[in-house]
C-alpha positions in Angstrom: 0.0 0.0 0.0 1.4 3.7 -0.8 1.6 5.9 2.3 0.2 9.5 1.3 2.6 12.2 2.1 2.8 13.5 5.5 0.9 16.8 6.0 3.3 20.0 6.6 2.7 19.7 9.9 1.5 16.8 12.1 -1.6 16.3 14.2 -0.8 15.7 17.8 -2.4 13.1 19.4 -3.5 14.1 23.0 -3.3 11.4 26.0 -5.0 10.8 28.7 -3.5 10.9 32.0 -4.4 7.4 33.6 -3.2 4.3 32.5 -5.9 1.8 30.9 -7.3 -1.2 33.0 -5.4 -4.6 32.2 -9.5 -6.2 32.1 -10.3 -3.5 29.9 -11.4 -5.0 26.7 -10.3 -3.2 23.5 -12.6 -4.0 20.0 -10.6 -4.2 17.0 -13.1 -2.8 13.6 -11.8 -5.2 10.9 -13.0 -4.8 7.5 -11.8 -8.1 5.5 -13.2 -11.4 5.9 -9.9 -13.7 6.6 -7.7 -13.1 9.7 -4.9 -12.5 7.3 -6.2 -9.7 5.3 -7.7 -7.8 8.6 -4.4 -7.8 10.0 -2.7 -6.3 6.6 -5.1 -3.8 7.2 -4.1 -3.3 10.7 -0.7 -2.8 9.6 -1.5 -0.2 6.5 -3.5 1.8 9.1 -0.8 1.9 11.5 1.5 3.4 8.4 -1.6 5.6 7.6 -1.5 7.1 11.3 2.3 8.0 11.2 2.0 9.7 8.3 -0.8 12.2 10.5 -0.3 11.9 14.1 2.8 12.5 17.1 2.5 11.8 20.4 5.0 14.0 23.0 6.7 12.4 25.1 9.2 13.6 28.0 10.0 16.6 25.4 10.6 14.7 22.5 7.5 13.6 19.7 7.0 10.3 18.6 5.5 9.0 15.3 2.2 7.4 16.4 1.8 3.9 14.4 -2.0 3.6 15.9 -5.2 1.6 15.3 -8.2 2.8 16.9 -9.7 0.6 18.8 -13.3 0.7 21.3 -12.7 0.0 24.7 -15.4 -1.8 27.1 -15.3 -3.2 30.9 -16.1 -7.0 30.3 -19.7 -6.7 32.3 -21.2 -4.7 29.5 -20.1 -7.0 26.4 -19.6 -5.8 22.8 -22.6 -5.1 22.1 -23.3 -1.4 21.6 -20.0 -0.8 19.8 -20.4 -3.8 17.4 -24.1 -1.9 16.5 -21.3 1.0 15.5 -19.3 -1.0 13.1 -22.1 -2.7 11.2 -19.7 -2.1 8.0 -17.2 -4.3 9.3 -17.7 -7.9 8.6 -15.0 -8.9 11.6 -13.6 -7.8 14.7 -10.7 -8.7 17.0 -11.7 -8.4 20.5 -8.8 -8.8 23.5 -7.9 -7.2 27.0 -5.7 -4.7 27.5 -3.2 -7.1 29.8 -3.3 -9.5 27.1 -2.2 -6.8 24.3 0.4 -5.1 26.4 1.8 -8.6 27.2 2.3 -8.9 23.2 4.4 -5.8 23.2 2.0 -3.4 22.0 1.4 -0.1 24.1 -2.0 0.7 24.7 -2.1 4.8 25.1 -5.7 6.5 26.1 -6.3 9.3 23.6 -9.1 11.6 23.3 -12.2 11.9 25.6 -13.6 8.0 24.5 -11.0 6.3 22.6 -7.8 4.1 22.7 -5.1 3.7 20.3 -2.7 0.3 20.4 0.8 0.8 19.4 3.4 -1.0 18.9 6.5 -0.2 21.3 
């Protein structure tokens, strides 16, 4: 996939303060059908999302290779954001101990919303 050229200047990403809750369960929009392809896609959105957004970090900014992802607290299920993502054929769903165990960093951006990076 072709990366489109980075704007002149970058959007930064603001984070939240508190860490995320290892039983927090983060939702994964996945537009393919195979496991494969979704997880190409993954990647080519990551790409996307450093070509647009930094994070700062003890003075210094950081490229942000992020996918978006929906957070929920395991009592209240999927449900209500799965009735969001009715284009998307697939999702990935997985706590956030479970992705920070793989490496990834999970980083709370925004007022409602989650970003996984890789670290």
């Amino acid at each position: 996939m072709t990366v489109p050229p980075a704007p002149r200047g970058r959007k930064k990403r603001l984070i939240r303060l508190e860490e995320p809750p290892d039983e927090l369960m983060l939702v994964i929009r996945a537009t393919p059908e195979s496991r494969s392809a979704a997880v190409e896609e993954m990647v080519d959105r990551a790409l996307l999302s450093a070509g647009v957004y930094v994070v700062e970090r003890q003075e210094r900014r950081e490229l942000l290779y992020g996918v978006s992802v929906f957070a929920h607290r395991r009592d209240e299920g999927a449900a209500g954001i799965l009735e969001r993502l009715r284009a998307a054929p697939m999702f990935v769903e997985a706590p956030v101990g479970v992705i920070a165990a793989a490496g990834l960093e999970v980083i709370p951006t925004g007022r409602a919303s989650i970003t996984s990076t890789c670290s």
